[in-house]
RODRENZA-524107 format. One record per residue (C-alpha): residue number from 1; x, y, z. Coordinates in pm, 1 decimal. Each point is the difference from the previous one (the first is absolute). Layout:
N
rec num->NUM; X->X; Y->Y; Z->Z .
...
! end
This chain:
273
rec num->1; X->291.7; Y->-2301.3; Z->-917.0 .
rec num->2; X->-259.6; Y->313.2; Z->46.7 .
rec num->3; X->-165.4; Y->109.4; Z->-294.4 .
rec num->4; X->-94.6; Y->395.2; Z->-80.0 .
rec num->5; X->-331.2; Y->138.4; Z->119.1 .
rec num->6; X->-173.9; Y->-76.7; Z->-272.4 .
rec num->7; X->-191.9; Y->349.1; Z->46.1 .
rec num->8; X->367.1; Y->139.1; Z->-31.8 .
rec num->9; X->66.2; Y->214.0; Z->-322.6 .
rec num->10; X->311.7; Y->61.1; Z->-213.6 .
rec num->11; X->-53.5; Y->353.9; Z->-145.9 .
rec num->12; X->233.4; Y->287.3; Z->-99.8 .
rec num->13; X->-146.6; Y->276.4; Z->204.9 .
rec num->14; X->-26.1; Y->355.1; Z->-112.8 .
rec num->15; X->164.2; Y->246.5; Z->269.8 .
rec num->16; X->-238.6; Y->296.4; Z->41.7 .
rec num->17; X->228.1; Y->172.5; Z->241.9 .
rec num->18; X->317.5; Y->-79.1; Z->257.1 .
rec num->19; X->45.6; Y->296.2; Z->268.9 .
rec num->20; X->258.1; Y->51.4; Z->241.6 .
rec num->21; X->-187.8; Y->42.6; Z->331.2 .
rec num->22; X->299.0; Y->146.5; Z->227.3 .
rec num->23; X->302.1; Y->-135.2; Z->-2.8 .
rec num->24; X->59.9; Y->-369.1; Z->-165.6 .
rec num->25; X->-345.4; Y->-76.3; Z->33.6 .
rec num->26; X->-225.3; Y->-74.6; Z->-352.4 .
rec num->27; X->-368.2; Y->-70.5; Z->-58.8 .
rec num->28; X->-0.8; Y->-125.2; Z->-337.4 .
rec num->29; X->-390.8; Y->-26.4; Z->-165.7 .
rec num->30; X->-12.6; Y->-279.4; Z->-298.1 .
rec num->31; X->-322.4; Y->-47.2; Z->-215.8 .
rec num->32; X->-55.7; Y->-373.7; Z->-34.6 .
rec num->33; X->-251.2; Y->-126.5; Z->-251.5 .
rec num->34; X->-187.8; Y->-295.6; Z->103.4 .
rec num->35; X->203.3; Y->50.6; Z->358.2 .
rec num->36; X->-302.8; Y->-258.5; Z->209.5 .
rec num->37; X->41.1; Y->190.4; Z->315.3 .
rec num->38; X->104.6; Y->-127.8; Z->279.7 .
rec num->39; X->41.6; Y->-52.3; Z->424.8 .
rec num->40; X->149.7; Y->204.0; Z->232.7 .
rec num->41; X->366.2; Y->-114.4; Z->33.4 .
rec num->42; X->76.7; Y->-232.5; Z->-325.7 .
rec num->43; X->276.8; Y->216.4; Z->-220.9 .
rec num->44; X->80.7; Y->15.2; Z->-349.9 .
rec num->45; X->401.5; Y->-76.5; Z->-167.7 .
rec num->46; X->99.2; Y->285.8; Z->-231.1 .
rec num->47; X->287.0; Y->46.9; Z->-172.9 .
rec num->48; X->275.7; Y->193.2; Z->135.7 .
rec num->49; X->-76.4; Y->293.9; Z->-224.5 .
rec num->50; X->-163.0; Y->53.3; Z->-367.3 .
rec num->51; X->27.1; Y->-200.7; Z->-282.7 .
rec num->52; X->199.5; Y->76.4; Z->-246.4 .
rec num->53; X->64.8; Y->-82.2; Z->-382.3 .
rec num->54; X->266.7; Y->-191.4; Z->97.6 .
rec num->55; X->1.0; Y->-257.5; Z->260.8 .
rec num->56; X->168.0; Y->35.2; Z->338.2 .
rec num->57; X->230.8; Y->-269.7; Z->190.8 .
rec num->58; X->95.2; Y->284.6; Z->305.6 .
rec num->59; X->-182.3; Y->-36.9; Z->227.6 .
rec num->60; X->-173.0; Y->-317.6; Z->-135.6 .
rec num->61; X->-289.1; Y->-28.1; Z->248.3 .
rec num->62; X->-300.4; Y->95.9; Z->79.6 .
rec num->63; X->-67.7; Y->164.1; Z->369.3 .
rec num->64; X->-272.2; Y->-104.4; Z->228.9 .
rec num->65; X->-265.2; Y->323.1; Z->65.0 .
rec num->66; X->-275.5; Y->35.4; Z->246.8 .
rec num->67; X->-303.4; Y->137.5; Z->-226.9 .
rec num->68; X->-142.5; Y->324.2; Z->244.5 .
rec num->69; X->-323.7; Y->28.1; Z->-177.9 .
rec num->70; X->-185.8; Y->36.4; Z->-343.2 .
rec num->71; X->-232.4; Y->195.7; Z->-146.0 .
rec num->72; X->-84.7; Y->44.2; Z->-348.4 .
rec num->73; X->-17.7; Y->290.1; Z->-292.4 .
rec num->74; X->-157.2; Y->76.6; Z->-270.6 .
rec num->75; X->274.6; Y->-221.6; Z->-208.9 .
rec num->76; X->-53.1; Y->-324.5; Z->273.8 .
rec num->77; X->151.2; Y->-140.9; Z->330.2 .
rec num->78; X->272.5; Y->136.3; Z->138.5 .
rec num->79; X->149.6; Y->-66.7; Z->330.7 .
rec num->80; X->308.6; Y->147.9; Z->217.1 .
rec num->81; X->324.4; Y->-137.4; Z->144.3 .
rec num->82; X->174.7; Y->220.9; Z->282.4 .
rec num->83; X->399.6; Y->-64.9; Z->-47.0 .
rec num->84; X->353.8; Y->112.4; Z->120.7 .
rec num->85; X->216.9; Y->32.0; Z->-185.2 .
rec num->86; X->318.3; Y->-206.5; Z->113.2 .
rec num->87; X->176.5; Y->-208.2; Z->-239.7 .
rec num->88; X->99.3; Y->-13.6; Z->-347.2 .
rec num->89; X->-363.4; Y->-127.6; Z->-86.9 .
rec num->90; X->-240.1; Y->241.6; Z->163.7 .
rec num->91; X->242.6; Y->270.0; Z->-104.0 .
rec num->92; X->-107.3; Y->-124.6; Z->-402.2 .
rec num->93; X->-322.0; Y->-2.7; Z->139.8 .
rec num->94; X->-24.3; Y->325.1; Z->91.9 .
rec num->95; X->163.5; Y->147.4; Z->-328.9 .
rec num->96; X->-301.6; Y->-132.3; Z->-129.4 .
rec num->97; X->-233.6; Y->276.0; Z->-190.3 .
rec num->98; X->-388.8; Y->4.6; Z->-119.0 .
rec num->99; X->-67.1; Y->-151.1; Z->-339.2 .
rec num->100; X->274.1; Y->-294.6; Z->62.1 .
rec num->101; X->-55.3; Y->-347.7; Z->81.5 .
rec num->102; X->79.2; Y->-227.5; Z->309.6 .
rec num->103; X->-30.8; Y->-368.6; Z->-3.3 .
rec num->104; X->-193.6; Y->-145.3; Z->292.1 .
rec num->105; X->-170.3; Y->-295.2; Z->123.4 .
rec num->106; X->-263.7; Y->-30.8; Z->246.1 .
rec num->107; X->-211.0; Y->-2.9; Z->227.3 .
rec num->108; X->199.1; Y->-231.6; Z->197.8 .
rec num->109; X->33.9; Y->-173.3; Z->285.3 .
rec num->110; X->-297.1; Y->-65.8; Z->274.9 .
rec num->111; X->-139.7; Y->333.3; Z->172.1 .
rec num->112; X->-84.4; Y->122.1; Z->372.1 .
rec num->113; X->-324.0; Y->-189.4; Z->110.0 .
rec num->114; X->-289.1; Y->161.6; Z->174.6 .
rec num->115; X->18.7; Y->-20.2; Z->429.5 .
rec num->116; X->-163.1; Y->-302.7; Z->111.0 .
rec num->117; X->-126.6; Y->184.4; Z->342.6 .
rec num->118; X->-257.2; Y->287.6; Z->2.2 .
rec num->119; X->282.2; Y->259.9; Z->174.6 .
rec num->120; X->249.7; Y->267.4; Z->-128.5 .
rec num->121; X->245.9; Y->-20.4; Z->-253.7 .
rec num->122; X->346.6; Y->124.1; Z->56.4 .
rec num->123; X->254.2; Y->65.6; Z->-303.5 .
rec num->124; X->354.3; Y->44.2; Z->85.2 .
rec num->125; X->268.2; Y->51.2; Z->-282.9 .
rec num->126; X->317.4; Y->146.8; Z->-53.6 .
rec num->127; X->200.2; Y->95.2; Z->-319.4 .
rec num->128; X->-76.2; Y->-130.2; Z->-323.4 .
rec num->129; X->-251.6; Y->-266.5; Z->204.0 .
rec num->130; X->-242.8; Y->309.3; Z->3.8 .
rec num->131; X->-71.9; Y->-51.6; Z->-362.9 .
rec num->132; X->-150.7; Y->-330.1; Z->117.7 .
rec num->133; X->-284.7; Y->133.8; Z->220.5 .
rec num->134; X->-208.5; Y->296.4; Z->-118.7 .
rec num->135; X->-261.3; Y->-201.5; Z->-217.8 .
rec num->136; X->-31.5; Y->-222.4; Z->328.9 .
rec num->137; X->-55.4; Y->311.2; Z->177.0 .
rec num->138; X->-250.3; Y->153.7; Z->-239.3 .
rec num->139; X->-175.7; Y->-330.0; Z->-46.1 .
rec num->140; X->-23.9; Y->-93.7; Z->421.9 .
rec num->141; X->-79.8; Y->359.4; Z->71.8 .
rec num->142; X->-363.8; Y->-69.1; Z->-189.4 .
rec num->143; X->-70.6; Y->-239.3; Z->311.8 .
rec num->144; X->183.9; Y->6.2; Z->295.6 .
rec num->145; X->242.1; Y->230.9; Z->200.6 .
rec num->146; X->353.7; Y->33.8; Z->-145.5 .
rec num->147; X->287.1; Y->152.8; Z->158.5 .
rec num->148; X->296.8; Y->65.6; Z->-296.8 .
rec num->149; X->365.1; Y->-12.4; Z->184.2 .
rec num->150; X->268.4; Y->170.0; Z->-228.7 .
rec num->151; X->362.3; Y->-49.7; Z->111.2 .
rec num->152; X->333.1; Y->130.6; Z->-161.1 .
rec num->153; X->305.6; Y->115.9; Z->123.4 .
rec num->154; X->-67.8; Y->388.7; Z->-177.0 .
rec num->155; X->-279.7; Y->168.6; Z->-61.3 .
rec num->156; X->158.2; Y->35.0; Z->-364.0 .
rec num->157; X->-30.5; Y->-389.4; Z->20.4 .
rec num->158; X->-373.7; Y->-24.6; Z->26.4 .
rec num->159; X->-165.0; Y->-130.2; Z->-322.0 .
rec num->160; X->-393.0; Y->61.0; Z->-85.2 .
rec num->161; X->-47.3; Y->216.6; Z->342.1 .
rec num->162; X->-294.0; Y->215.3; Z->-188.5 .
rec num->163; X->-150.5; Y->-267.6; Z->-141.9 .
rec num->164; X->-120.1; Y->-182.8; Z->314.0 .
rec num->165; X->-29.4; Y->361.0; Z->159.8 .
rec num->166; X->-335.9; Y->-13.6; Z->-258.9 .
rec num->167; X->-133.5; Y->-293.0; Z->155.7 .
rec num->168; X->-253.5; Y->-47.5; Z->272.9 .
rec num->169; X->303.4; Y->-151.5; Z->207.7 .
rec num->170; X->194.4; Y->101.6; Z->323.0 .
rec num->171; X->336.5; Y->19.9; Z->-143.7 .
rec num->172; X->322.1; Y->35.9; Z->227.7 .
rec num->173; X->304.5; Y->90.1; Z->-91.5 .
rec num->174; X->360.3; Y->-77.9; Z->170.0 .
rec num->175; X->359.9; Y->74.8; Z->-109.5 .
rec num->176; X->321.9; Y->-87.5; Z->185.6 .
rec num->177; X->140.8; Y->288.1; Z->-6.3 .
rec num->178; X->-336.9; Y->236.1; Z->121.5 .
rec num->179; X->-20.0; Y->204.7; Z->-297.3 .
rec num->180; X->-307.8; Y->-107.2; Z->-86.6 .
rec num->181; X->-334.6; Y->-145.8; Z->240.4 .
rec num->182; X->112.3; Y->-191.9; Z->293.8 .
rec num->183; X->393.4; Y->-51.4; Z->32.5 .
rec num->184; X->106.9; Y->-383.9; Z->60.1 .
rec num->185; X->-140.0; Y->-329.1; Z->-171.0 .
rec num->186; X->-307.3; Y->-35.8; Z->-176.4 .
rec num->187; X->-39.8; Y->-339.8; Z->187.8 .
rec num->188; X->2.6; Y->230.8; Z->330.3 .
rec num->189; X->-344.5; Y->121.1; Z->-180.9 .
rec num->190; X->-142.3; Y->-357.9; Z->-41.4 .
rec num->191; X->121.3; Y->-68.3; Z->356.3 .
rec num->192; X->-251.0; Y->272.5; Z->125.8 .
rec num->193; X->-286.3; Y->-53.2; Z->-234.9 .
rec num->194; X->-41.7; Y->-377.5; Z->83.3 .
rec num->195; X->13.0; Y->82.3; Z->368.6 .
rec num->196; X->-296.6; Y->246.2; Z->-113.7 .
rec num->197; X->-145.2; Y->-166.5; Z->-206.3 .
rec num->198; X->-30.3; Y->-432.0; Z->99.0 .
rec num->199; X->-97.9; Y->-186.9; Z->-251.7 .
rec num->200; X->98.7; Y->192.7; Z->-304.2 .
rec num->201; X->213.2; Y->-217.2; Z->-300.5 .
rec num->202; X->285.0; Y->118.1; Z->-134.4 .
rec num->203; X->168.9; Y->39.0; Z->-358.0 .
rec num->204; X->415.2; Y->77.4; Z->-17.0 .
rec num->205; X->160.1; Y->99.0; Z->-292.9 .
rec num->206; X->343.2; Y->137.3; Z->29.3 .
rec num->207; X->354.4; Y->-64.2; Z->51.7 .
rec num->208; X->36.9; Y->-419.5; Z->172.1 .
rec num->209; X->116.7; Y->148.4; Z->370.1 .
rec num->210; X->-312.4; Y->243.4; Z->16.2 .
rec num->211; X->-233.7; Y->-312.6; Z->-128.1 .
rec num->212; X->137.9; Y->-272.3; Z->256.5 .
rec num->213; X->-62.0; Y->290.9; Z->304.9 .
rec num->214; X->-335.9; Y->56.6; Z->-136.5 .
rec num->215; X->-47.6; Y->-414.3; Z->3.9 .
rec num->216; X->128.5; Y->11.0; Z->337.0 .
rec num->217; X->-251.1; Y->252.8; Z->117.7 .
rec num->218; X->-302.2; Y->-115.0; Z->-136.8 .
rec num->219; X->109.2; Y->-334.6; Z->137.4 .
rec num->220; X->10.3; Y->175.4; Z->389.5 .
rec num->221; X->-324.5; Y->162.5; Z->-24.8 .
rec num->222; X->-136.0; Y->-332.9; Z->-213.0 .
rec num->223; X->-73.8; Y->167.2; Z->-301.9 .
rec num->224; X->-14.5; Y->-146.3; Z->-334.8 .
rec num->225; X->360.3; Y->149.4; Z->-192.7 .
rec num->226; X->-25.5; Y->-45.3; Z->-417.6 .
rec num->227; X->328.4; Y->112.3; Z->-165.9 .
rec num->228; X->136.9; Y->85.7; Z->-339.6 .
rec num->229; X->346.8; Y->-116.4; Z->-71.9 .
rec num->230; X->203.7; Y->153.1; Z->-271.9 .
rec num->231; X->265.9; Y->-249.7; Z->-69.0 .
rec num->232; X->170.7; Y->67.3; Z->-360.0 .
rec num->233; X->-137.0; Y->-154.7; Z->-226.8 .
rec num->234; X->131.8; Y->-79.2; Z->-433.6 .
rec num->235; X->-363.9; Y->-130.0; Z->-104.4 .
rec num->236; X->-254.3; Y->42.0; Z->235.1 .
rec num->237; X->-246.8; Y->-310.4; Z->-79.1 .
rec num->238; X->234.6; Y->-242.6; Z->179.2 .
rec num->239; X->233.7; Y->-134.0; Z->-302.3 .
rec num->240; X->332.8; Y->152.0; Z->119.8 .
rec num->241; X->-37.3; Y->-101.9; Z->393.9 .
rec num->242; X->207.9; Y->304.2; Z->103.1 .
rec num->243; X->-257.0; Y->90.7; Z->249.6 .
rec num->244; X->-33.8; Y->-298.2; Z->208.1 .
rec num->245; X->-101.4; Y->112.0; Z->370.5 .
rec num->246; X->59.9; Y->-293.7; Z->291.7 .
rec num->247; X->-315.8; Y->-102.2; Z->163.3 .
rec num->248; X->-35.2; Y->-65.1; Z->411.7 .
rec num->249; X->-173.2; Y->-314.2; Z->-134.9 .
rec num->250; X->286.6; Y->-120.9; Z->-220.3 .
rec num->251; X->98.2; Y->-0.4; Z->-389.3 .
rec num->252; X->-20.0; Y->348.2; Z->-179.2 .
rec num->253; X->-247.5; Y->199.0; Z->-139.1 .
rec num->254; X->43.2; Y->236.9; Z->-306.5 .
rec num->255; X->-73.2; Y->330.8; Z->74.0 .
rec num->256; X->-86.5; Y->114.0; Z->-385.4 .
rec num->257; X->-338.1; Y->-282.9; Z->-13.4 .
rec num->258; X->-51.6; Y->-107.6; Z->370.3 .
rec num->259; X->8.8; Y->325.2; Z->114.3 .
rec num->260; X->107.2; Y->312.4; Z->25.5 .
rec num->261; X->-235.2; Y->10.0; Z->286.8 .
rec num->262; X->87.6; Y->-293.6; Z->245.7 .
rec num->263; X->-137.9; Y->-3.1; Z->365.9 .
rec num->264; X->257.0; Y->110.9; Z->187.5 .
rec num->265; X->-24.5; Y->-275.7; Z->225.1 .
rec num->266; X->116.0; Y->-235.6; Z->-275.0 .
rec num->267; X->313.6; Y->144.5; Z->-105.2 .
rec num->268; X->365.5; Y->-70.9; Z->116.2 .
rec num->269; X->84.2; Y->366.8; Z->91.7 .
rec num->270; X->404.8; Y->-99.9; Z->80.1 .
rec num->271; X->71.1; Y->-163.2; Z->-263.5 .
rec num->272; X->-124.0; Y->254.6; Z->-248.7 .
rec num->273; X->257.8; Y->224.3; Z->-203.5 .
! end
């Protein structure tokens, strides 16, 4: 069986602040004492909601979150999670004031990894999957060329869109339904920047459908596809096995320690929930 990172902490964080951003979007900010920092796409487990005096059975546990970024104050590390606000959980979650505590766990999980080839970078994601991708952004954007995708079905759906607006990126935006950048797919977007752009890698973070297109892109203009699955998940350091992910080269792998980022090549895209 897996054991935790051991660079992993168990803290009750202090919530500095938990805004609505437009509609059921959050961006919660937690200060995290001795928090070790960590890479671009590994997540934390929080509680659904604060902790109270009294210990809560409903919901039981924890939820998976993508950490955006960190920074620090004058009181010590802090670091951000973008949400929605969906069920029963994230709606505790977002109840949540400053001055009250949340349990969480983390870093977890194994991050993005640097390109291997000297060309572009191109980030696609879509829904909560943006959360994954803006410290890879900021981080490849010190080297190398990087193209940001953002795809939702409303504008009021994008998550984080001024945040990589401040970063030396080209960011692109698409929406289904037109009301915001480019209407269609944000894999139409990928589609045109590989043809543009040969030899670029790509990172997909998003809903499964939009990462298996982006997989089967890259794979046409033979590019290099790394993904980040978000199975659900009870434990997240590979005790519960609720995230088990089929591999093309048989067995399972357990999205909470072996991944969340997976080549995209190596995953079992039919066969995932």
């Amino acid at each position: 069986m897996p054991a935790a990172d051991p660079s992993a902490i168990r803290i009750l964080a202090e919530v500095v602040a938990n805004c609505c951003e437009g509609g059921a979007h959050h961006r919660l900010t937690l200060r995290v004492p001795g928090w070790p920092g960590f890479a671009p796409g590994q997540f934390v487990m929080l509680s659904p909601g604060p902790v109270g005096a009294v210990p809560r059975s409903d919901p039981l546990l924890p939820r998976p979150m993508a950490v955006f970024r960190e920074h620090a104050d004058e009181r010590g590390p802090c670091l951000e999670v973008l949400y929605k606000r969906s069920g029963r959980g994230t709606h505790l979650l977002a109840a949540a004031v400053a001055g009250e505590s949340i349990a969480l766990v983390g870093p977890l999980g194994s991050g993005f990894r640097a390109p291997s080839a000297p060309g572009a970078a191109l980030l696609v994601a879509g829904g909560t999957g943006i959360a994954s991708v803006f410290e890879l952004a900021r981080t490849l954007a010190d080297e190398r060329a990087v193209s940001v995708l953002l795809g939702a079905r409303r504008a009021e759906d994008l998550m984080g869109e001024a945040d990589f607006a401040e970063l030396h990126v080209n960011l692109e935006i698409a929406t289904e339904d037109g009301s915001r950048g480019t209407r269609g797919l944000v894999t139409d977007l990928l589609e045109k920047r590989l043809a543009a752009e040969p030899g670029a890698t790509v990172y997909a973070c998003g809903p499964t459908p939009m990462m298996q297109r982006c997989v089967e892109i890259a794979a046409a203009h033979g590019a290099a596809c790394s993904v980040s699955l978000e199975n659900n998940m009870a434990c997240g350091f590979g005790v519960c096995l609720g995230c088990a992910a089929p591999r093309t080269s048989g067995g399972f792998a357990l999205v909470c320690c072996d991944g969340p980022v997976f080549d995209g090549r190596d995953i079992v895209w039919s066969q995932l929930p």
